[in-house]
PQR file of N, CA, C, O and H, with PARSE charges and radii, in Angstrom:
ATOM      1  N   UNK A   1     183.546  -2.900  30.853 -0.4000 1.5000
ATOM      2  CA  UNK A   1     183.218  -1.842  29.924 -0.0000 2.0000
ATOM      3  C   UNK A   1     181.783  -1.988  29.421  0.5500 1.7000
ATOM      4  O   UNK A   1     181.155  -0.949  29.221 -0.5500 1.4000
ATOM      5  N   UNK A   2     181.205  -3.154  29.198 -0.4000 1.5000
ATOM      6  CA  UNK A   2     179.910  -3.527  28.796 -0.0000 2.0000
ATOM      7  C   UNK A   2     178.842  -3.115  29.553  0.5500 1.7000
ATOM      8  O   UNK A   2     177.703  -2.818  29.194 -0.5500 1.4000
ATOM      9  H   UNK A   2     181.715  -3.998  29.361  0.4000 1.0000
ATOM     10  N   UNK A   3     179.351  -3.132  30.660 -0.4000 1.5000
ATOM     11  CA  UNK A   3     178.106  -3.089  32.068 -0.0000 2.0000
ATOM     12  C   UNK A   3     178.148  -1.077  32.035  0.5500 1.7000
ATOM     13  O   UNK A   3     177.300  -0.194  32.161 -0.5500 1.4000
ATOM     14  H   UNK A   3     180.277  -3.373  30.952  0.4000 1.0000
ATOM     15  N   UNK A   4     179.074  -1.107  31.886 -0.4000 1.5000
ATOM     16  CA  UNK A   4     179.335   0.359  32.138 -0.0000 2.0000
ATOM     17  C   UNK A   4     178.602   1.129  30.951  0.5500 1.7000
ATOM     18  O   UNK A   4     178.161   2.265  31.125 -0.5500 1.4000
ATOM     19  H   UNK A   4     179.763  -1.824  31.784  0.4000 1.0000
ATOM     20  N   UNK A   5     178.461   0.255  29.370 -0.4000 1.5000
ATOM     21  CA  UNK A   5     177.760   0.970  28.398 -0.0000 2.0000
ATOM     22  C   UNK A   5     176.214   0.751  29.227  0.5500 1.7000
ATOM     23  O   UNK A   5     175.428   1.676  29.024 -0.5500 1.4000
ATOM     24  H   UNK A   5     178.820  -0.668  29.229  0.4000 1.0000
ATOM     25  N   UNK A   6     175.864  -0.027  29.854 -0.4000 1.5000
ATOM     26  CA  UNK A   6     174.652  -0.819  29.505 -0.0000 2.0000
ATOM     27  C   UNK A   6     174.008  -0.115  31.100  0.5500 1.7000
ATOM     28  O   UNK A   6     172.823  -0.024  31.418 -0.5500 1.4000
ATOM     29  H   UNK A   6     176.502  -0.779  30.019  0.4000 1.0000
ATOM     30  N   UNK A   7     174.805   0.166  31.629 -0.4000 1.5000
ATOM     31  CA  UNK A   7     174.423   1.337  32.734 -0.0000 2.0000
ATOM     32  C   UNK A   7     173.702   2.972  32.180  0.5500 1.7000
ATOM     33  O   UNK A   7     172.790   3.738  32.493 -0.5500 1.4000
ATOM     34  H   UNK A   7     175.768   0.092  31.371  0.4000 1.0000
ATOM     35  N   UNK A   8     174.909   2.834  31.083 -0.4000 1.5000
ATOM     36  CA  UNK A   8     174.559   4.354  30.899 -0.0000 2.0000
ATOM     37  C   UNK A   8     173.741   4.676  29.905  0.5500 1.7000
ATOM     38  O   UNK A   8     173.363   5.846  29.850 -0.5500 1.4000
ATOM     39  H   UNK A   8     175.649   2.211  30.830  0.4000 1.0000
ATOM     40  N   UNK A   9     173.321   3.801  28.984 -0.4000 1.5000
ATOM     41  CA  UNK A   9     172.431   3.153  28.383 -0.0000 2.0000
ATOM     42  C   UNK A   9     170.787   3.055  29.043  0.5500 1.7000
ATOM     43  O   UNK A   9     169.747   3.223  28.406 -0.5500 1.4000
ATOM     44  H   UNK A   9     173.628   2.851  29.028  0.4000 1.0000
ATOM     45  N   UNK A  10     170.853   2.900  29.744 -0.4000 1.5000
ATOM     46  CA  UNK A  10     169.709   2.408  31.250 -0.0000 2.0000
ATOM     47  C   UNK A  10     169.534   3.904  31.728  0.5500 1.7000
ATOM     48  O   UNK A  10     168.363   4.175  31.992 -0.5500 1.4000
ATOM     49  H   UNK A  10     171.697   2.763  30.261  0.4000 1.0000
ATOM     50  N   UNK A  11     170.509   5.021  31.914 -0.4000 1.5000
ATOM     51  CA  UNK A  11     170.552   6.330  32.532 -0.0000 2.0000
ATOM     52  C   UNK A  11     169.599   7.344  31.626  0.5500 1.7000
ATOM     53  O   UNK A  11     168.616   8.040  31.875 -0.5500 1.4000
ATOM     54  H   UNK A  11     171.461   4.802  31.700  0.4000 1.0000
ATOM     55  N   UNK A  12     170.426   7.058  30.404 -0.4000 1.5000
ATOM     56  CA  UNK A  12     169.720   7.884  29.105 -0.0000 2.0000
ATOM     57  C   UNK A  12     169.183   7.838  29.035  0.5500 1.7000
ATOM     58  O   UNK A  12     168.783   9.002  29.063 -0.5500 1.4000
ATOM     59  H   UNK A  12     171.225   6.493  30.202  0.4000 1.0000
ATOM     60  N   UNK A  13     168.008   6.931  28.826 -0.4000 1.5000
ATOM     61  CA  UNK A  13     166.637   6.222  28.527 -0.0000 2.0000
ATOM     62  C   UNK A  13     165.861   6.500  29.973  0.5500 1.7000
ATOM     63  O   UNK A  13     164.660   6.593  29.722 -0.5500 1.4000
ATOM     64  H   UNK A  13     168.333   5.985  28.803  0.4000 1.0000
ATOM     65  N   UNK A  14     166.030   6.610  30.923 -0.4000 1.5000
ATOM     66  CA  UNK A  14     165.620   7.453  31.827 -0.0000 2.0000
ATOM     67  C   UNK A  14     165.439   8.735  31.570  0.5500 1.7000
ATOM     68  O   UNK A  14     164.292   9.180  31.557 -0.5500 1.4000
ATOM     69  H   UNK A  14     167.006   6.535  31.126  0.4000 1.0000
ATOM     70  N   UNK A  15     166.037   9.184  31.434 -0.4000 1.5000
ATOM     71  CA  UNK A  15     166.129  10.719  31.398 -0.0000 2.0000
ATOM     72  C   UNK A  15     165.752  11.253  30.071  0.5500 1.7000
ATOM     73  O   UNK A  15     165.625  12.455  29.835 -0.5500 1.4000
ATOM     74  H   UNK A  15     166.970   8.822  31.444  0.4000 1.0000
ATOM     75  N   UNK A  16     165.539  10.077  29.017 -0.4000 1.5000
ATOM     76  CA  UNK A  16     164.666  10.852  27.903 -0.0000 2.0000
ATOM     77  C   UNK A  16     163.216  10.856  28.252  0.5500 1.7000
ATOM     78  O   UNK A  16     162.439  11.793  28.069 -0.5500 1.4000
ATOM     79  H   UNK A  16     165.642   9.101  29.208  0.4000 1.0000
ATOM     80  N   UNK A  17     162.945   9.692  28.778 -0.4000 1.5000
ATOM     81  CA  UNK A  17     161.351   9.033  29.357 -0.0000 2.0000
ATOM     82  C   UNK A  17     161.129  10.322  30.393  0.5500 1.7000
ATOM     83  O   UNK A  17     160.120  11.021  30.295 -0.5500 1.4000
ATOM     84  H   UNK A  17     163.575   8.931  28.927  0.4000 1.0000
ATOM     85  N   UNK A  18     162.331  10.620  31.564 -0.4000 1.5000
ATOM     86  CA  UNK A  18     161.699  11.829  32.403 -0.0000 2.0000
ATOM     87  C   UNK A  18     161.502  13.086  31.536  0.5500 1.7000
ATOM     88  O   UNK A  18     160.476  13.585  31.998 -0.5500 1.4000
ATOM     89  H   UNK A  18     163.151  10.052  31.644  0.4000 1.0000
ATOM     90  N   UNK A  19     161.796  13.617  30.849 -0.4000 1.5000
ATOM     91  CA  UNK A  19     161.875  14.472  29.686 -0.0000 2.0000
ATOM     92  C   UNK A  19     161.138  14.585  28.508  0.5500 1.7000
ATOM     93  O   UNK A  19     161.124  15.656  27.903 -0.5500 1.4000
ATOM     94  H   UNK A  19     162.630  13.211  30.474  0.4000 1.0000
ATOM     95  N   UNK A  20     160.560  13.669  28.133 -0.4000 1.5000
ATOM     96  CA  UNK A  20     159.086  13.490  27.324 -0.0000 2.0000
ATOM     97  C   UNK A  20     157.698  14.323  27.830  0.5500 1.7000
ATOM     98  O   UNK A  20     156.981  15.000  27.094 -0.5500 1.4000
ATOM     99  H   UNK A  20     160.572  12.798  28.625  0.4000 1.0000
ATOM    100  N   UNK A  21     157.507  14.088  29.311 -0.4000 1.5000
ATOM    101  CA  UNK A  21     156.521  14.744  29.390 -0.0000 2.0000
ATOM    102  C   UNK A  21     156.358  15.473  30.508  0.5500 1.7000
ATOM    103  O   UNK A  21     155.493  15.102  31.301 -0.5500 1.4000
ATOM    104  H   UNK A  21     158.090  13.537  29.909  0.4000 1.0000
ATOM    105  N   UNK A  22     157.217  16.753  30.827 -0.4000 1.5000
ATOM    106  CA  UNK A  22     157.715  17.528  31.755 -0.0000 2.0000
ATOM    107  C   UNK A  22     156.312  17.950  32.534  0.5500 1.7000
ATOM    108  O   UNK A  22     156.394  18.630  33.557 -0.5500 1.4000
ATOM    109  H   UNK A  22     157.920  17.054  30.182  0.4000 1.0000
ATOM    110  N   UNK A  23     154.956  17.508  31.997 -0.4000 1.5000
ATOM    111  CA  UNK A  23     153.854  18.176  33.242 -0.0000 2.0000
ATOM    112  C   UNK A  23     153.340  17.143  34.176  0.5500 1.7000
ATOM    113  O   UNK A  23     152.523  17.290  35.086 -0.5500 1.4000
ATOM    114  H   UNK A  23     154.889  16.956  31.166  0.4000 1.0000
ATOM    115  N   UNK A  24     154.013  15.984  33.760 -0.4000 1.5000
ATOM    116  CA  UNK A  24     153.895  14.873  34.409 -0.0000 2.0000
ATOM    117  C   UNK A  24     155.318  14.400  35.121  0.5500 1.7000
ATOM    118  O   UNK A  24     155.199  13.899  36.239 -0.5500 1.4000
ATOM    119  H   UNK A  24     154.676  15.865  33.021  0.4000 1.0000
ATOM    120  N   UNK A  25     156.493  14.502  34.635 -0.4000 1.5000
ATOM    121  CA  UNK A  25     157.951  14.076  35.203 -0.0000 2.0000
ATOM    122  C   UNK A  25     158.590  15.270  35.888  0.5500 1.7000
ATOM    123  O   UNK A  25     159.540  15.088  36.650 -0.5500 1.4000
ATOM    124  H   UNK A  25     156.590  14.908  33.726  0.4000 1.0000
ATOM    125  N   UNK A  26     158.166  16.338  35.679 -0.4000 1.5000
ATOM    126  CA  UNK A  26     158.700  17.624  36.465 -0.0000 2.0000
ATOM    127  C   UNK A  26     159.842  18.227  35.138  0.5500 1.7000
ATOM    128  O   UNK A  26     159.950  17.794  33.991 -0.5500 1.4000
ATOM    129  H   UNK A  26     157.395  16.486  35.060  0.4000 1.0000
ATOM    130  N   UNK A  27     160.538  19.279  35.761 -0.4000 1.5000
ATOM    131  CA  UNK A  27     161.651  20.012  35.047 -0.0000 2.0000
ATOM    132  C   UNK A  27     162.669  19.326  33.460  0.5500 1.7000
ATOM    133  O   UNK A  27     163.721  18.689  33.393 -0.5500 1.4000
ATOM    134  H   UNK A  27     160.451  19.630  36.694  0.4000 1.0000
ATOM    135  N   UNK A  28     162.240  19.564  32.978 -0.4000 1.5000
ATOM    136  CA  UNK A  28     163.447  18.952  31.721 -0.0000 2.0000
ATOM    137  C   UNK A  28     164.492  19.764  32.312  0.5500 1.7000
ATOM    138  O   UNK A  28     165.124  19.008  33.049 -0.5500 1.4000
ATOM    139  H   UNK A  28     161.386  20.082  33.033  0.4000 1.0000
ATOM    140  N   UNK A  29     164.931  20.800  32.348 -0.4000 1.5000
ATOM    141  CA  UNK A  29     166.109  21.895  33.147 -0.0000 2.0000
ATOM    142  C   UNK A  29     166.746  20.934  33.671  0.5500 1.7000
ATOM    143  O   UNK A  29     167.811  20.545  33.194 -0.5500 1.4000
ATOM    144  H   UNK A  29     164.418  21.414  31.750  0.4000 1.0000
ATOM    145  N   UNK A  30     166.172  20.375  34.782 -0.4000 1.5000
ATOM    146  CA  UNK A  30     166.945  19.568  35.810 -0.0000 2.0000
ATOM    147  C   UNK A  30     167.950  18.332  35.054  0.5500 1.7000
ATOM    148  O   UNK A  30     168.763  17.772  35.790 -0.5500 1.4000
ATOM    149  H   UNK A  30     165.306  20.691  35.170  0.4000 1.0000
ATOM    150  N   UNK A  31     167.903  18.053  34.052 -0.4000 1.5000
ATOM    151  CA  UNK A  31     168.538  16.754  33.703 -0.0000 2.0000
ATOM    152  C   UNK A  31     169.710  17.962  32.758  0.5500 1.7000
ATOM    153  O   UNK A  31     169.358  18.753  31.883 -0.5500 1.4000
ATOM    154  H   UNK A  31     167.243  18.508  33.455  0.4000 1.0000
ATOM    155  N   UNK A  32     170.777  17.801  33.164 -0.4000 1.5000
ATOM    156  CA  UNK A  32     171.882  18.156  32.958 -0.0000 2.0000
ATOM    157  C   UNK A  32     172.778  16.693  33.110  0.5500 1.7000
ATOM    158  O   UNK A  32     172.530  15.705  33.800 -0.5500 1.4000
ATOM    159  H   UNK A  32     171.063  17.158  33.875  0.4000 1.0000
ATOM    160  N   UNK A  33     173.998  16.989  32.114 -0.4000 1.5000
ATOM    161  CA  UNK A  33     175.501  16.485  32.061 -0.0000 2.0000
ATOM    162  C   UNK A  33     175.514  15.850  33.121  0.5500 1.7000
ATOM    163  O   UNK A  33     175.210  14.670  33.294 -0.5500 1.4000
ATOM    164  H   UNK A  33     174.200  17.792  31.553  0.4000 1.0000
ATOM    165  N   UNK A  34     175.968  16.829  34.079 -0.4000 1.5000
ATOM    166  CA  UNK A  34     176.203  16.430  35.488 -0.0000 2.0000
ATOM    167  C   UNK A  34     175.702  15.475  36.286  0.5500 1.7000
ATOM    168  O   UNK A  34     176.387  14.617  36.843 -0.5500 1.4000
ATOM    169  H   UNK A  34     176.215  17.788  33.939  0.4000 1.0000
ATOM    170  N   UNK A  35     174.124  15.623  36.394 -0.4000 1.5000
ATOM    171  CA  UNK A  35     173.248  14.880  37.061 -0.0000 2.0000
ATOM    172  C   UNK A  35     173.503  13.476  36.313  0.5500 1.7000
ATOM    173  O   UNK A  35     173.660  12.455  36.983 -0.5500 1.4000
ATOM    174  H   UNK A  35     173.568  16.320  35.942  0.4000 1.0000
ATOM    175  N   UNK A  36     173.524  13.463  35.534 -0.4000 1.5000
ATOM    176  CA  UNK A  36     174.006  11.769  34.510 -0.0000 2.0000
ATOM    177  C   UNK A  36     175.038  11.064  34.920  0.5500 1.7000
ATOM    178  O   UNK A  36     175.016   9.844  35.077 -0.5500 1.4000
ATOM    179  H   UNK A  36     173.398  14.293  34.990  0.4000 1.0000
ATOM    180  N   UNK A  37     176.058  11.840  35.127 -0.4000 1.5000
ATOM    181  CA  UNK A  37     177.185  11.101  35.532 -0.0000 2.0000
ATOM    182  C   UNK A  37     177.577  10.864  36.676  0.5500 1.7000
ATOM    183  O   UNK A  37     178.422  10.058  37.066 -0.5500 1.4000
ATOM    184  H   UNK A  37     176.076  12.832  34.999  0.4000 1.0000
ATOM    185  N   UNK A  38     176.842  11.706  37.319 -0.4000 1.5000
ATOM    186  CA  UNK A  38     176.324  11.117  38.755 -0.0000 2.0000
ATOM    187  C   UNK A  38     176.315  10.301  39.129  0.5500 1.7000
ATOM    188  O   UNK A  38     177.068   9.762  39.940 -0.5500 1.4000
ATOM    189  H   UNK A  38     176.156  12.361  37.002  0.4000 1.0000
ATOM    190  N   UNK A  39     174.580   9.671  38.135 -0.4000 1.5000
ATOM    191  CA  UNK A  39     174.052   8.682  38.294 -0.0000 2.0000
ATOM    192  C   UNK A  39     174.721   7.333  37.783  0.5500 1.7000
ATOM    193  O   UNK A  39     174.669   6.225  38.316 -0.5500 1.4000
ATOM    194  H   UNK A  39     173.969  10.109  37.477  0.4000 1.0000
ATOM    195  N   UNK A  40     175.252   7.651  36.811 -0.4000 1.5000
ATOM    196  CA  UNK A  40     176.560   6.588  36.157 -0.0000 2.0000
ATOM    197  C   UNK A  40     177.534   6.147  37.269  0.5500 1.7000
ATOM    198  O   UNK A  40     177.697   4.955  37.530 -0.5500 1.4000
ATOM    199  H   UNK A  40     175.294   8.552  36.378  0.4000 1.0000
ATOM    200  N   UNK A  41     178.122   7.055  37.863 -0.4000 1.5000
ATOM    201  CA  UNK A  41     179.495   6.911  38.627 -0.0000 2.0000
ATOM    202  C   UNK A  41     178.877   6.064  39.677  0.5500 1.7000
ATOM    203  O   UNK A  41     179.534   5.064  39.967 -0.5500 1.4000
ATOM    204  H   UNK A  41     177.989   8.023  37.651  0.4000 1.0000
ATOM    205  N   UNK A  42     177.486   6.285  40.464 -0.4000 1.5000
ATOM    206  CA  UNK A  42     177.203   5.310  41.421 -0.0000 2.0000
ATOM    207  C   UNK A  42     176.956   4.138  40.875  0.5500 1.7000
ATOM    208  O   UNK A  42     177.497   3.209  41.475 -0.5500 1.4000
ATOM    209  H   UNK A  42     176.952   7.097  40.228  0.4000 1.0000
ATOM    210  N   UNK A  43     176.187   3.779  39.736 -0.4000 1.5000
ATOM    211  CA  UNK A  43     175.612   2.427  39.102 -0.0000 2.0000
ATOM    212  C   UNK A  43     176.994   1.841  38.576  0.5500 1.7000
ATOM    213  O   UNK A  43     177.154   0.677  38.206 -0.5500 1.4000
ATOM    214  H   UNK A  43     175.748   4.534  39.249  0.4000 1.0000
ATOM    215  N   UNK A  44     177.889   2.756  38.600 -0.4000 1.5000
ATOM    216  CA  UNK A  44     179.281   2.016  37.666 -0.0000 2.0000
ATOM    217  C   UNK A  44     180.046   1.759  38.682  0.5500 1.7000
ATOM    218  O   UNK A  44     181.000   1.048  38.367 -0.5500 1.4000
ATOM    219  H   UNK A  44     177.759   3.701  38.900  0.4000 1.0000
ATOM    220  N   UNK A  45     179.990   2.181  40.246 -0.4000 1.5000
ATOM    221  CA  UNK A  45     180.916   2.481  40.882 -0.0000 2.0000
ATOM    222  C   UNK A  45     181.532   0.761  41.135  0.5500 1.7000
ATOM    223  O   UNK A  45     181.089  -0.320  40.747 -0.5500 1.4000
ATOM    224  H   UNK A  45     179.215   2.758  40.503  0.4000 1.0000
ATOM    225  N   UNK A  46     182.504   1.060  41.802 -0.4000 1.5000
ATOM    226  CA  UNK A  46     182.932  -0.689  42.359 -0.0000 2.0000
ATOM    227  C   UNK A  46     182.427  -0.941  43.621  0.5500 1.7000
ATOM    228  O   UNK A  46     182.602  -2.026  44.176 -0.5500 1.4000
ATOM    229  H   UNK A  46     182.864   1.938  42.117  0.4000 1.0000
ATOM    230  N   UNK A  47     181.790   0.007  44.135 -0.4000 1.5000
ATOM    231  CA  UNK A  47     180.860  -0.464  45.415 -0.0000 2.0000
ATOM    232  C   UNK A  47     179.967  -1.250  45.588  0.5500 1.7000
ATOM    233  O   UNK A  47     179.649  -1.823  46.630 -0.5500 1.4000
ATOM    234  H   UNK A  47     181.648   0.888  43.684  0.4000 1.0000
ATOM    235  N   UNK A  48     179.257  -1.354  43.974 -0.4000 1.5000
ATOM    236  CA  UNK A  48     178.207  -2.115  43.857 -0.0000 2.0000
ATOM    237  C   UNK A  48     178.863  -3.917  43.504  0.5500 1.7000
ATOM    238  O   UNK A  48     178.181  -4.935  43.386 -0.5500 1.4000
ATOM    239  H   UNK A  48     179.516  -0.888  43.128  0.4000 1.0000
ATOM    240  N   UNK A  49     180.261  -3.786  43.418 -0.4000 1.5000
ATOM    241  CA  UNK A  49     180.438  -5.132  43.226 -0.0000 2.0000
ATOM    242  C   UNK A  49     180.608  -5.802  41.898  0.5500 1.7000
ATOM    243  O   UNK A  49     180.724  -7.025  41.829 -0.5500 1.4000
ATOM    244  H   UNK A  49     180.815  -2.959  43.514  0.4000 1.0000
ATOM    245  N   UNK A  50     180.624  -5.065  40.891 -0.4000 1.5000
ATOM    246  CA  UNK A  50     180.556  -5.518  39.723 -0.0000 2.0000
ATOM    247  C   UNK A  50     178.774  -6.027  39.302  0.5500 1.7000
ATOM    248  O   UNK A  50     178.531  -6.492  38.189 -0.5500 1.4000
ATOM    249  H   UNK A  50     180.530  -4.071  40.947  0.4000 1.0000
ATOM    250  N   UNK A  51     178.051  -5.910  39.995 -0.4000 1.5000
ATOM    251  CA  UNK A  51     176.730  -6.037  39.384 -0.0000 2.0000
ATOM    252  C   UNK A  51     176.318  -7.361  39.143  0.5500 1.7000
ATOM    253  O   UNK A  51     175.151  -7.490  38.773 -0.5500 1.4000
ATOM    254  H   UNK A  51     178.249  -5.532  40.900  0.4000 1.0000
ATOM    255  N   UNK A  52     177.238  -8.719  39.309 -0.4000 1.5000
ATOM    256  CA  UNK A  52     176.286  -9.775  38.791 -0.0000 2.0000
ATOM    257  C   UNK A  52     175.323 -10.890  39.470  0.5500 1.7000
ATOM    258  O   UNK A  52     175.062 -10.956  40.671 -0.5500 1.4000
ATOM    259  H   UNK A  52     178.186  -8.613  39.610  0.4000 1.0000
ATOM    260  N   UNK A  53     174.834 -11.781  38.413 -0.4000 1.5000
ATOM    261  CA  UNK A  53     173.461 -12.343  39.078 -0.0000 2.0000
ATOM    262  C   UNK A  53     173.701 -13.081  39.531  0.5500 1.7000
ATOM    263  O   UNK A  53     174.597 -13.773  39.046 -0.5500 1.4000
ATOM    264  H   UNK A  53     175.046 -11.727  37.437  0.4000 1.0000
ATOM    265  N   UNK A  54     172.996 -13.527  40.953 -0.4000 1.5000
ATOM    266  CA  UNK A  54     172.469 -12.613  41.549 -0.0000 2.0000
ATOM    267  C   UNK A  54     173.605 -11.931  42.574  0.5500 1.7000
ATOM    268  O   UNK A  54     174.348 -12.824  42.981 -0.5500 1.4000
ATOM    269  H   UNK A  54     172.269 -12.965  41.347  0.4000 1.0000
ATOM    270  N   UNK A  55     173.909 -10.828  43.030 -0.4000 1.5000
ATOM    271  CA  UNK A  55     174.613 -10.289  43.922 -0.0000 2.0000
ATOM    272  C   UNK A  55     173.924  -8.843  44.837  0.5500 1.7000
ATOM    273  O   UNK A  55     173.071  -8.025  44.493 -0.5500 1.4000
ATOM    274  H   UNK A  55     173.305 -10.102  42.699  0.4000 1.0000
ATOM    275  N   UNK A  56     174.467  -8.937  45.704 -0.4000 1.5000
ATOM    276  CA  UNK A  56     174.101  -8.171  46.964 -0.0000 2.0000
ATOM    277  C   UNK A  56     174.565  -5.911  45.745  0.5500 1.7000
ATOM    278  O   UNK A  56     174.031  -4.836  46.018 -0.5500 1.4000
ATOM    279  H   UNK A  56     175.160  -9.601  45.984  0.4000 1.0000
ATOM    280  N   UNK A  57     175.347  -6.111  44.923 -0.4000 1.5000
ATOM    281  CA  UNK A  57     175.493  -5.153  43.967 -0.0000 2.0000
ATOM    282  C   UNK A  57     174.472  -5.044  43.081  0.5500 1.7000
ATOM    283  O   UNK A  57     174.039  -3.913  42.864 -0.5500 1.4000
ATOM    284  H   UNK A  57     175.781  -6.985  44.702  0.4000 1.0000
ATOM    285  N   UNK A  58     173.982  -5.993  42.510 -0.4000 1.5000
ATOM    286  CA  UNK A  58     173.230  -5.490  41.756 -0.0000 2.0000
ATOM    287  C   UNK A  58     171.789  -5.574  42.495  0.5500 1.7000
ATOM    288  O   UNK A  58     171.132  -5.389  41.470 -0.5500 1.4000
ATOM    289  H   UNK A  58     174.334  -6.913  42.686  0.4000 1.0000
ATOM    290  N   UNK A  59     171.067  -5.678  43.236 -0.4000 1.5000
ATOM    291  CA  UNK A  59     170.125  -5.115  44.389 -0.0000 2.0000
ATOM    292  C   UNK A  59     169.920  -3.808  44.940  0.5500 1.7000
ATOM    293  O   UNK A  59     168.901  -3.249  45.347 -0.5500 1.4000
ATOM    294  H   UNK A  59     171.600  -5.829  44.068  0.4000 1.0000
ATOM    295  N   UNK A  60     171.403  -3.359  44.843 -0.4000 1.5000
ATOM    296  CA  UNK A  60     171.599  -1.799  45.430 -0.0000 2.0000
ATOM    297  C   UNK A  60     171.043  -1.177  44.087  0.5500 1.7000
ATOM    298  O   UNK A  60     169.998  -0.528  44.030 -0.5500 1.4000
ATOM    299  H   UNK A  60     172.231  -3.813  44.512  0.4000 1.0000
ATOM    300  N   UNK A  61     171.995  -1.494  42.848 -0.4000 1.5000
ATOM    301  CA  UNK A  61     171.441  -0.659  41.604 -0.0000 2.0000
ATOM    302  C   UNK A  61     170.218  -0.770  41.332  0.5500 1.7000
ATOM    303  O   UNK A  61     169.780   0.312  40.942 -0.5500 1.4000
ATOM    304  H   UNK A  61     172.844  -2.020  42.894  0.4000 1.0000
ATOM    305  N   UNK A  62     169.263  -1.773  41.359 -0.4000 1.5000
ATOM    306  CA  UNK A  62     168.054  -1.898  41.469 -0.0000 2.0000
ATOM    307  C   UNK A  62     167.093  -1.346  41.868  0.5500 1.7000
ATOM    308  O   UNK A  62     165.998  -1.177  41.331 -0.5500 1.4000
ATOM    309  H   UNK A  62     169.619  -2.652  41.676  0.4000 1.0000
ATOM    310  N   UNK A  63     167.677  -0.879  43.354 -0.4000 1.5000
ATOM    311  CA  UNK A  63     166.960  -0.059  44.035 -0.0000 2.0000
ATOM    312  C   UNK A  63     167.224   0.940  43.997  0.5500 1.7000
ATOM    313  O   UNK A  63     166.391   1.792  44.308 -0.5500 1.4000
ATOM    314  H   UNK A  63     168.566  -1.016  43.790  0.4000 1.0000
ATOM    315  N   UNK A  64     168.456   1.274  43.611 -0.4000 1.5000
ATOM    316  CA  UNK A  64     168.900   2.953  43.497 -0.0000 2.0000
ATOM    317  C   UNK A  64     167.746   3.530  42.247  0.5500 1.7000
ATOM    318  O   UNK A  64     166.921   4.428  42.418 -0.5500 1.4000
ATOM    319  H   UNK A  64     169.132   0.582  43.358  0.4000 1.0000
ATOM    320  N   UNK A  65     167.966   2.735  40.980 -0.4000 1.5000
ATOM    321  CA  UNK A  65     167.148   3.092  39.798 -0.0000 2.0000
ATOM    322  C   UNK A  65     165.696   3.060  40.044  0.5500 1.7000
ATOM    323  O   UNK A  65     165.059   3.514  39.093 -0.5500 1.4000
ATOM    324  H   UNK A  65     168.636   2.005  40.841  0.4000 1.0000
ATOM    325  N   UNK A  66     165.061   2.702  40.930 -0.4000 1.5000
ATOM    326  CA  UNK A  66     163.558   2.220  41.062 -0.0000 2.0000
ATOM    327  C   UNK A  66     163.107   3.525  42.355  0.5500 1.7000
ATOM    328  O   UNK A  66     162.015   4.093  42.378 -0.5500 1.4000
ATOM    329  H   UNK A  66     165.577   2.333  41.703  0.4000 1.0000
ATOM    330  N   UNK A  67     164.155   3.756  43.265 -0.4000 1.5000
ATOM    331  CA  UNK A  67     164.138   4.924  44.097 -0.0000 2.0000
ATOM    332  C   UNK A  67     164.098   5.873  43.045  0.5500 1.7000
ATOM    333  O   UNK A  67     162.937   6.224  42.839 -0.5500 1.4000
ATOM    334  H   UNK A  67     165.042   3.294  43.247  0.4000 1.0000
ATOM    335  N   UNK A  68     165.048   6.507  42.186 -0.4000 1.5000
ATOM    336  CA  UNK A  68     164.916   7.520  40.988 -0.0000 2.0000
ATOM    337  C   UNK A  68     163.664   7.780  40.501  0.5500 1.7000
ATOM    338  O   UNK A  68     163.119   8.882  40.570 -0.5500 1.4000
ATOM    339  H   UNK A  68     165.992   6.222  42.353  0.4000 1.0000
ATOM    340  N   UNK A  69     163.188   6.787  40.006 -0.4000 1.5000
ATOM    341  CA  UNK A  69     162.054   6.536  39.413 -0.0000 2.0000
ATOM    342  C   UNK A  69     160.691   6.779  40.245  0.5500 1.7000
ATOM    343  O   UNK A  69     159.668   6.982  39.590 -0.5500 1.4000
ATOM    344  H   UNK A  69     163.630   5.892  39.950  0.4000 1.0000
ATOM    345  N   UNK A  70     160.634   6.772  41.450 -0.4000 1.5000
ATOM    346  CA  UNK A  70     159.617   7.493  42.476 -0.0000 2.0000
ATOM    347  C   UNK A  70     159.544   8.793  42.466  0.5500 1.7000
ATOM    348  O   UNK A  70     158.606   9.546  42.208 -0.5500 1.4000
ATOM    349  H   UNK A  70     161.465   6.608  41.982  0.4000 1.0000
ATOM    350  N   UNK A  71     161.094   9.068  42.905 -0.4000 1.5000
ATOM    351  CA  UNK A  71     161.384  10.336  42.988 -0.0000 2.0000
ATOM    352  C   UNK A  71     160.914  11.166  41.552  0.5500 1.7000
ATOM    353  O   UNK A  71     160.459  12.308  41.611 -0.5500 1.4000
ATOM    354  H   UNK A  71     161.856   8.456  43.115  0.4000 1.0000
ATOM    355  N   UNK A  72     161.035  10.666  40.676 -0.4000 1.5000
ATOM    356  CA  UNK A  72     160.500  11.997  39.294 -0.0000 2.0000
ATOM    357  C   UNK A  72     159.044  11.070  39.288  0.5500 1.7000
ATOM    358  O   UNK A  72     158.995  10.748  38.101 -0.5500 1.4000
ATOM    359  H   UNK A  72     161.405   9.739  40.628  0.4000 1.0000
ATOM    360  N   UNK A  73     157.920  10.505  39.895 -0.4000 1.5000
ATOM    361  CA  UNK A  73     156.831  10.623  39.649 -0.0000 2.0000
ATOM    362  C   UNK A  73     156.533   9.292  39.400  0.5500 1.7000
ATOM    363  O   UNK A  73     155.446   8.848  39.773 -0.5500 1.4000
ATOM    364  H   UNK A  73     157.960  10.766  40.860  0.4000 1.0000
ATOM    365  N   UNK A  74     157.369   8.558  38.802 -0.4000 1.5000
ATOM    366  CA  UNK A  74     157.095   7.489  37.836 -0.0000 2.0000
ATOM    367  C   UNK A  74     156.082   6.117  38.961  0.5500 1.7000
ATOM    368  O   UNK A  74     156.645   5.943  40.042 -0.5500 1.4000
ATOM    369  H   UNK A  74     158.252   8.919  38.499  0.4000 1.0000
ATOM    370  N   UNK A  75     155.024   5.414  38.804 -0.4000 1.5000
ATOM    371  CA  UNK A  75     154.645   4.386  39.098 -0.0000 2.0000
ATOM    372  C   UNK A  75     154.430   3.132  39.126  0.5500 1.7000
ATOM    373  O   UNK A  75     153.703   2.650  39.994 -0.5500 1.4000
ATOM    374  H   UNK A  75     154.567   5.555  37.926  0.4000 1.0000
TER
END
């Protein structure tokens, strides 16, 4: 349950940071409900293994979040 706050926690804070400065991060529009829990359900999923250090799971989330983070601009 912790990992799962601390995921979505990690999501939010994304998506306020992409949303601060829409002529630089693109669309505020785009960050909807949906798109969040998205991103939750994969970082939470059990595919990743439960996430701990170090594990072949939490590498994927790593990179999933750092891929995101290209993708809206970020450097």
């Amino acid at each position: 349950m912790r990992k799962s706050f601390v995921s979505l926690a990690a999501l939010a804070l994304l998506a306020v940071s992409h949303a601060q400065d829409r002529s630089k991060f693109g669309n505020f529009d785009a960050i909807t409900a949906a798109r969040l829990r998205a991103h939750l359900e994969f970082v939470a999923s059990d595919l990743l293994e439960g996430r701990d250090t170090p594990s072949r799971g939490q590498d994927v989330a790593a990179l999933y979040v750092a891929t995101q983070l290209k993708l809206w601009g970020v450097k």
